[in-house]
Jmol script that loads the backbone (N, CA, C; Angstrom):
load data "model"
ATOM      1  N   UNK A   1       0.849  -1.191   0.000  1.00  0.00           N
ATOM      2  CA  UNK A   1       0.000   0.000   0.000  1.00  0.00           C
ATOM      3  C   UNK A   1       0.888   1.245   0.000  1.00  0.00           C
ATOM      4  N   UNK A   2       0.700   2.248  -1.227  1.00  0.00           N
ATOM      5  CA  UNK A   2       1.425   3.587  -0.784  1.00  0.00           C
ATOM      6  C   UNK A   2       0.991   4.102  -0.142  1.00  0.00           C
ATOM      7  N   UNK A   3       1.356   5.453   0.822  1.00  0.00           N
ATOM      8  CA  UNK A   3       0.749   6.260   1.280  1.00  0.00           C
ATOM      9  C   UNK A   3       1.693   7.514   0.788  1.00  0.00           C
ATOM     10  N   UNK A   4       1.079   8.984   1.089  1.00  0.00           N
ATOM     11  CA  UNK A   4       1.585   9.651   0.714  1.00  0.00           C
ATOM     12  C   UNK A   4       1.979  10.663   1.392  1.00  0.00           C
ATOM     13  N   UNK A   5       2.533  11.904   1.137  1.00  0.00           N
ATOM     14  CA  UNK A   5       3.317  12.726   2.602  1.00  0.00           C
ATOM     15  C   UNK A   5       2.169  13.723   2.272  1.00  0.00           C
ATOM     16  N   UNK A   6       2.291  13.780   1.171  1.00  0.00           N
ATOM     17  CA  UNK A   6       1.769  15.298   0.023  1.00  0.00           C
ATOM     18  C   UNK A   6       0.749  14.687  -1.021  1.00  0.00           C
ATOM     19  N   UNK A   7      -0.790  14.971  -1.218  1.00  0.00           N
ATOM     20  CA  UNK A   7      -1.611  15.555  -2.641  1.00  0.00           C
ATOM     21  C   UNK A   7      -1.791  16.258  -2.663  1.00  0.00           C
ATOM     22  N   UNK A   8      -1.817  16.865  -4.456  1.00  0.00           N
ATOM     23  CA  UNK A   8      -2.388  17.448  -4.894  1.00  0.00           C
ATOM     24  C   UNK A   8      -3.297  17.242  -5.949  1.00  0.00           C
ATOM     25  N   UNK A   9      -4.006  18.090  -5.523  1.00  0.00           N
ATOM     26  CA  UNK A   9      -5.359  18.097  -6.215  1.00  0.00           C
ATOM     27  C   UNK A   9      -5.906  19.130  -7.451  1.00  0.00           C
ATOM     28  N   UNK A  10      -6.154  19.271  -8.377  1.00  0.00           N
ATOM     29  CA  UNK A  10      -6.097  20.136  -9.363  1.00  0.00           C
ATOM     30  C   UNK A  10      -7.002  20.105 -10.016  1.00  0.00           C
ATOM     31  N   UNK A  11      -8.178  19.794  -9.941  1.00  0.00           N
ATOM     32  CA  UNK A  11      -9.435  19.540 -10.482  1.00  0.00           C
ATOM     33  C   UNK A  11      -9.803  20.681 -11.508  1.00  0.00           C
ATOM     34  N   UNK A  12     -10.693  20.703 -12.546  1.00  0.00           N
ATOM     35  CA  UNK A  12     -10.990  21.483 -13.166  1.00  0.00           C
ATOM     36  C   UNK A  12     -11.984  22.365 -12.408  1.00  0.00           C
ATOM     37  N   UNK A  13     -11.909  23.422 -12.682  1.00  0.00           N
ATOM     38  CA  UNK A  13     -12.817  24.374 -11.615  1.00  0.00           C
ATOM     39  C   UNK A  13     -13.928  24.165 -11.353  1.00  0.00           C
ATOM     40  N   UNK A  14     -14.900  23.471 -12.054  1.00  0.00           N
ATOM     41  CA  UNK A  14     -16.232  23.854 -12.469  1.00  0.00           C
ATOM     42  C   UNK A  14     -16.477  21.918 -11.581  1.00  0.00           C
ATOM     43  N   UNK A  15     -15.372  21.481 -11.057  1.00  0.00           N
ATOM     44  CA  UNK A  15     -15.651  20.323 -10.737  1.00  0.00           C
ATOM     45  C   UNK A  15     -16.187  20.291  -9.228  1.00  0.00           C
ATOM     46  N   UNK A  16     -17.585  19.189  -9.233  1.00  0.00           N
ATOM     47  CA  UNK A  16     -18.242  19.283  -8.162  1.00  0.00           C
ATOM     48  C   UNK A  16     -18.096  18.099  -7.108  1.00  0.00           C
ATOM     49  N   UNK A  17     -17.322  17.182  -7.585  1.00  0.00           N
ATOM     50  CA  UNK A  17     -16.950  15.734  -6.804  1.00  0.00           C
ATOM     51  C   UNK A  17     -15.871  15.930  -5.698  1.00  0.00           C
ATOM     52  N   UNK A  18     -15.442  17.288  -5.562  1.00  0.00           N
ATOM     53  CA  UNK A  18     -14.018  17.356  -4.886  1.00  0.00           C
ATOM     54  C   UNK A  18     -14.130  16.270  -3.599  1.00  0.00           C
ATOM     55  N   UNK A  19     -15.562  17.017  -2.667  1.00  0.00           N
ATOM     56  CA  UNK A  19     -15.723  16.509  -1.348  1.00  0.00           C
ATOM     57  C   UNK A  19     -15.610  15.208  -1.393  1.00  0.00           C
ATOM     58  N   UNK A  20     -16.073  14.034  -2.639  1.00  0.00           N
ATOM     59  CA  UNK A  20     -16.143  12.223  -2.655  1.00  0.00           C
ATOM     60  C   UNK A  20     -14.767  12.193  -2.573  1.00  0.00           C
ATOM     61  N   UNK A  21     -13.928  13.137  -3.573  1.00  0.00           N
ATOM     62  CA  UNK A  21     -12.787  12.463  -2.984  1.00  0.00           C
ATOM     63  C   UNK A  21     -11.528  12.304  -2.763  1.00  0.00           C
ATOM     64  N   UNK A  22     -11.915  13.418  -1.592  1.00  0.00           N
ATOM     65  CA  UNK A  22     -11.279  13.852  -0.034  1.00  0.00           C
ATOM     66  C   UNK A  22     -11.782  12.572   0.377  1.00  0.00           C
ATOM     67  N   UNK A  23     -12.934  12.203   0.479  1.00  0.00           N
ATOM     68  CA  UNK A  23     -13.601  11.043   1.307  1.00  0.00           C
ATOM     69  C   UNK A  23     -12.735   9.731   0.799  1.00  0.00           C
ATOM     70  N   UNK A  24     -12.887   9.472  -0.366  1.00  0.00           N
ATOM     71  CA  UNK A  24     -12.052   8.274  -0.976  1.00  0.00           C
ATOM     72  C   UNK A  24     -10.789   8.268  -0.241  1.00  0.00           C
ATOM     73  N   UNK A  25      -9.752   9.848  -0.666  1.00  0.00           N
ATOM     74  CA  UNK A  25      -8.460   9.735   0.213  1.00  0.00           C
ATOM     75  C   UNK A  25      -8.732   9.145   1.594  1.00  0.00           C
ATOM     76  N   UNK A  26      -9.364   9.757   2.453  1.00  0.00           N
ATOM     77  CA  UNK A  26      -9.796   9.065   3.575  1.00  0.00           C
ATOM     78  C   UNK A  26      -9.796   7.153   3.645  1.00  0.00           C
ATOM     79  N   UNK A  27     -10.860   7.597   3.137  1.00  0.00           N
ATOM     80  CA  UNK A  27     -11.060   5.727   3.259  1.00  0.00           C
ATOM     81  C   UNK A  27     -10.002   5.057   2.103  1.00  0.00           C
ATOM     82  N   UNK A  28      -9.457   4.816   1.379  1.00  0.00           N
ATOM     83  CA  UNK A  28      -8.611   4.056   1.425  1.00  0.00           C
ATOM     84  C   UNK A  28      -6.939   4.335   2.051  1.00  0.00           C
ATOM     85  N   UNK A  29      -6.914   5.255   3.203  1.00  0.00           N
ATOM     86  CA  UNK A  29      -6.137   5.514   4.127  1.00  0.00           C
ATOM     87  C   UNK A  29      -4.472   5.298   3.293  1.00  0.00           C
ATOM     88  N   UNK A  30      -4.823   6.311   2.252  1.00  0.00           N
ATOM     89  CA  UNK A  30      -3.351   6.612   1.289  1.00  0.00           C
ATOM     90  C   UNK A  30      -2.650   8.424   1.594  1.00  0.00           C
ATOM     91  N   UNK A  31      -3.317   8.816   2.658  1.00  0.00           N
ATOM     92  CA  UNK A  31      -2.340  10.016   3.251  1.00  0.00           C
ATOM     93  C   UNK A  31      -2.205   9.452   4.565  1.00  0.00           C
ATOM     94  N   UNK A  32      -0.414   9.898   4.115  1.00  0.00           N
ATOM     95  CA  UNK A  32       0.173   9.389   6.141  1.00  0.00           C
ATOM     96  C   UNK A  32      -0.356  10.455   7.069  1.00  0.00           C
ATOM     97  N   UNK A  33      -0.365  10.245   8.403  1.00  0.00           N
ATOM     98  CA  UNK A  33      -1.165  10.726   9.575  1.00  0.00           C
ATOM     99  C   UNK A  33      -0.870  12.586   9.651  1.00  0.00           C
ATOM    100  N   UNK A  34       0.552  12.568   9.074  1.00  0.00           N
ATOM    101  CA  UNK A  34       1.105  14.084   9.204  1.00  0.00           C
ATOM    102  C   UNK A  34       1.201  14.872   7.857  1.00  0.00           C
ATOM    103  N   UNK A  35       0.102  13.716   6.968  1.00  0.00           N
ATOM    104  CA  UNK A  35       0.187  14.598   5.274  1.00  0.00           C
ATOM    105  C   UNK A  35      -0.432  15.135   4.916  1.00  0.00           C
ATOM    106  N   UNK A  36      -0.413  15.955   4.141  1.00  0.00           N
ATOM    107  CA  UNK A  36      -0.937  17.399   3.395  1.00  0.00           C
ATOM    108  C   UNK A  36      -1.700  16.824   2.356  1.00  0.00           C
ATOM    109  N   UNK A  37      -2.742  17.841   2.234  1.00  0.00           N
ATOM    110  CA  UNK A  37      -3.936  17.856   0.758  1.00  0.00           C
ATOM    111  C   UNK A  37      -3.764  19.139   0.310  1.00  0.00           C
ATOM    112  N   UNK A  38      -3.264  19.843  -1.035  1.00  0.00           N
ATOM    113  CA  UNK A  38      -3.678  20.793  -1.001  1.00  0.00           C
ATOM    114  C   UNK A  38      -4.395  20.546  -2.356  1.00  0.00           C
ATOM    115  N   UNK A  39      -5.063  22.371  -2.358  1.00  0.00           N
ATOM    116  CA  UNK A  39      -6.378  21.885  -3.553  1.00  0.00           C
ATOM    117  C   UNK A  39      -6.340  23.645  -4.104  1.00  0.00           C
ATOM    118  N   UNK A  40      -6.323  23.107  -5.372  1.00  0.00           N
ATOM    119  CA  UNK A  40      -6.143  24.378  -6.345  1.00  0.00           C
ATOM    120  C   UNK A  40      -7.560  24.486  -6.826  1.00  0.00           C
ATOM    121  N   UNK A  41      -8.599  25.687  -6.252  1.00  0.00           N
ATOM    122  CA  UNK A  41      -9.849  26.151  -6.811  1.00  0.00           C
ATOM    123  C   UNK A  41     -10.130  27.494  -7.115  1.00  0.00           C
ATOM    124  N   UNK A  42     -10.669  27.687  -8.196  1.00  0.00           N
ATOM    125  CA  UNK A  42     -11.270  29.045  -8.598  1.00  0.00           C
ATOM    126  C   UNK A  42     -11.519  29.905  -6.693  1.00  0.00           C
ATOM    127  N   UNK A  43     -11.210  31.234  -6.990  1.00  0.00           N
ATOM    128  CA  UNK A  43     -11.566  31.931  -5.589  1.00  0.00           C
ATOM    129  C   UNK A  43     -12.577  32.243  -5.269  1.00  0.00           C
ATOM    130  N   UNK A  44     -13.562  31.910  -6.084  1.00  0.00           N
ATOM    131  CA  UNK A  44     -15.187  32.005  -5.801  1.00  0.00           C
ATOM    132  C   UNK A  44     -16.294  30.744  -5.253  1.00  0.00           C
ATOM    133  N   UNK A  45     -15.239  29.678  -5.582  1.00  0.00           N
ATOM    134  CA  UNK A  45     -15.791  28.337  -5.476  1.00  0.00           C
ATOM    135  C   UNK A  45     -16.144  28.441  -4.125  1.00  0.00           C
ATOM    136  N   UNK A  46     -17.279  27.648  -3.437  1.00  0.00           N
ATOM    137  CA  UNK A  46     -17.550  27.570  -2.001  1.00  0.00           C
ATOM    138  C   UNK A  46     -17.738  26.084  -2.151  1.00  0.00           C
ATOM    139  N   UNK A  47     -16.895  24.959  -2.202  1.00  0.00           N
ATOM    140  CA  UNK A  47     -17.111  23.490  -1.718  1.00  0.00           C
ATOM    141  C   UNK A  47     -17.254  23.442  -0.481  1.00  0.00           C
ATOM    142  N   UNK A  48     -17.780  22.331   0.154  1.00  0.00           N
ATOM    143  CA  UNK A  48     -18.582  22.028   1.307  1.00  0.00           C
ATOM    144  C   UNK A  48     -17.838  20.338   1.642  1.00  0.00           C
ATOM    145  N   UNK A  49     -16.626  20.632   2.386  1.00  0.00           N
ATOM    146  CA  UNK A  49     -15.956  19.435   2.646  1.00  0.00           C
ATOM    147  C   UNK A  49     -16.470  18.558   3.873  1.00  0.00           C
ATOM    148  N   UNK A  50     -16.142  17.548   3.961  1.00  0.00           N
ATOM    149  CA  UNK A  50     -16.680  16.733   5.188  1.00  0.00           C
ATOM    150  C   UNK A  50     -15.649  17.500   6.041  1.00  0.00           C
ATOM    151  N   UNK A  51     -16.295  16.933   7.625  1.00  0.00           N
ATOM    152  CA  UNK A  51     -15.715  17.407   8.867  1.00  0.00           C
ATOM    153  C   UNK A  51     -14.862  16.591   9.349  1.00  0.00           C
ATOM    154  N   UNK A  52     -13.868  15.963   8.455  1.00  0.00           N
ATOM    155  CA  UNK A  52     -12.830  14.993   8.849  1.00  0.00           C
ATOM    156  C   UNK A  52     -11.893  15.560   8.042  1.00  0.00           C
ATOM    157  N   UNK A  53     -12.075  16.665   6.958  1.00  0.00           N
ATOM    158  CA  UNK A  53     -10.954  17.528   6.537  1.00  0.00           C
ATOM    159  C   UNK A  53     -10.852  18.697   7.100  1.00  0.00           C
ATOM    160  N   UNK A  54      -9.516  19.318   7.447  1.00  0.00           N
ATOM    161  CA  UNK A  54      -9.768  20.774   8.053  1.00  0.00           C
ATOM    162  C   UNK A  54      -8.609  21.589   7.557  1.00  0.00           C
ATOM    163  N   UNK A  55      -9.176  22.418   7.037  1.00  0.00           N
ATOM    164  CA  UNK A  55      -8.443  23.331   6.260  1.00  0.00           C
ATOM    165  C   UNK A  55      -7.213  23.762   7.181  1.00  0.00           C
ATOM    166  N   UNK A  56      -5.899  24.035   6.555  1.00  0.00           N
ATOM    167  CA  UNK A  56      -5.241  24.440   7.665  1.00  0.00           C
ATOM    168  C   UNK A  56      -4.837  25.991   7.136  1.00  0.00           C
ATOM    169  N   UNK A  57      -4.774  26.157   6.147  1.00  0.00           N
ATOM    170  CA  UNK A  57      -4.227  27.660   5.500  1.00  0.00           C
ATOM    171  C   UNK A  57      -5.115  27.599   3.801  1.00  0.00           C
ATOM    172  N   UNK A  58      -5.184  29.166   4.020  1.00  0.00           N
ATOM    173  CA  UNK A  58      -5.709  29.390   2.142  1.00  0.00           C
ATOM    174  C   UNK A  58      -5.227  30.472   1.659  1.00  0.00           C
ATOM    175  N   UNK A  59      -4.620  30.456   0.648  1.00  0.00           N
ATOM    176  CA  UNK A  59      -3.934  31.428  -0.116  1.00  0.00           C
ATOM    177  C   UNK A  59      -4.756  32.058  -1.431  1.00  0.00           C
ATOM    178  N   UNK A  60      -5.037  32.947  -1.701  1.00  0.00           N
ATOM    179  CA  UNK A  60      -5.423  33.689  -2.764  1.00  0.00           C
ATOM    180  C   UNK A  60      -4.436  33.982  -4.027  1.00  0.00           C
ATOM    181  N   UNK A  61      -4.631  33.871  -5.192  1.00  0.00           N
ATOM    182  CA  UNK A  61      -3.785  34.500  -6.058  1.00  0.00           C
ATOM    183  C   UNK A  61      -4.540  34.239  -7.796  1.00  0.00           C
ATOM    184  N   UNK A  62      -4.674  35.683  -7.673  1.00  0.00           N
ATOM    185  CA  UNK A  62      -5.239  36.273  -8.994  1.00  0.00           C
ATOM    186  C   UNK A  62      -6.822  35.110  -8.889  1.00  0.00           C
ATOM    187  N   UNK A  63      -7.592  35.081 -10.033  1.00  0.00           N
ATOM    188  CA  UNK A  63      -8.584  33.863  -9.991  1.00  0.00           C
ATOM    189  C   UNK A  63      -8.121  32.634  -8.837  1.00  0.00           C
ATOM    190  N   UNK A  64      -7.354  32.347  -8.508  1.00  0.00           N
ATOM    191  CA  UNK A  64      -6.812  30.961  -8.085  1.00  0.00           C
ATOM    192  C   UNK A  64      -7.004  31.000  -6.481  1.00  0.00           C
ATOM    193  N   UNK A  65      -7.670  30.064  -5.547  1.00  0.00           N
ATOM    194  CA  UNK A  65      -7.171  29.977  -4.100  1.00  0.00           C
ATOM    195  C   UNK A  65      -6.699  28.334  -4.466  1.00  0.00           C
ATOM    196  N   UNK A  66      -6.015  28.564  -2.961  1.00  0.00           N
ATOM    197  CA  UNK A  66      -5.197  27.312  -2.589  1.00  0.00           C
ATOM    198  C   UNK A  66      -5.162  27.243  -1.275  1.00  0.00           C
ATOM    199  N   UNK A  67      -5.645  25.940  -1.188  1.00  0.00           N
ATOM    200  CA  UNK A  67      -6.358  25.373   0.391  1.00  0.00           C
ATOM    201  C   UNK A  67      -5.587  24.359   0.613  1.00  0.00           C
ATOM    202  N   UNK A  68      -4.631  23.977   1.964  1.00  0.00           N
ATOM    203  CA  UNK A  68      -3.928  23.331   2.767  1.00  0.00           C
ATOM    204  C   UNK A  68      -4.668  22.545   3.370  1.00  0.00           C
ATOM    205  N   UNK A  69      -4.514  21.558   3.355  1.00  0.00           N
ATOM    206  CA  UNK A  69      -5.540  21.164   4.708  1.00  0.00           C
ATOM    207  C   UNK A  69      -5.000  19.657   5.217  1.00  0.00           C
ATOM    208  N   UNK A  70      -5.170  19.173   6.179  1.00  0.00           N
ATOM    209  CA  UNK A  70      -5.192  17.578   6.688  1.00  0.00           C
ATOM    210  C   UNK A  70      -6.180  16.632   6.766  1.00  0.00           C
ATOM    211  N   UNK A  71      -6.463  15.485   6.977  1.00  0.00           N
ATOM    212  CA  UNK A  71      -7.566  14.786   7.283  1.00  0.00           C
ATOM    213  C   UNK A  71      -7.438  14.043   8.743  1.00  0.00           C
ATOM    214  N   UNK A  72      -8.775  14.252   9.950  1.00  0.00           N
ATOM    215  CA  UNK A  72      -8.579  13.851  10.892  1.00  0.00           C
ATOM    216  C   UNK A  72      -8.796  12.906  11.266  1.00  0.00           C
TER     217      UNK A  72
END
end "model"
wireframe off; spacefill off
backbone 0.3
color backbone group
């Protein structure tokens, strides 16, 4: 089984599956305990993640945010 330190995520903007899968990462338990998700979305986007991801930092730049986060 890999696991990973670091994803990223890069979805096309307009994409609405993000939250399944954050969940997938979750359940098939392929980020190590101290690893990073980050996620490249339009700065207008408002996704609605489960409460087992928690954002840890978000960065703005031009159209673009970028969200840090872990899974608990």
């Amino acid at each position: 089984l890999n696991r990973f330190n670091i994803i990223f995520l890069d979805p096309p903007y307009k994409e609405k599956k993000l939250p399944k899968i954050i969940d997938n990462i979750l359940e098939e338990k392929i980020l190590e305990s101290n690893g990073i998700i980050i996620i490249h979305r339009h700065k207008k986007e408002n996704d609605q993640f489960s409460k087992k991801f928690k954002i840890l930092d978000e960065k703005k730049y031009g159209i673009s945010k970028i969200l840090f986060g872990t899974l608990n």
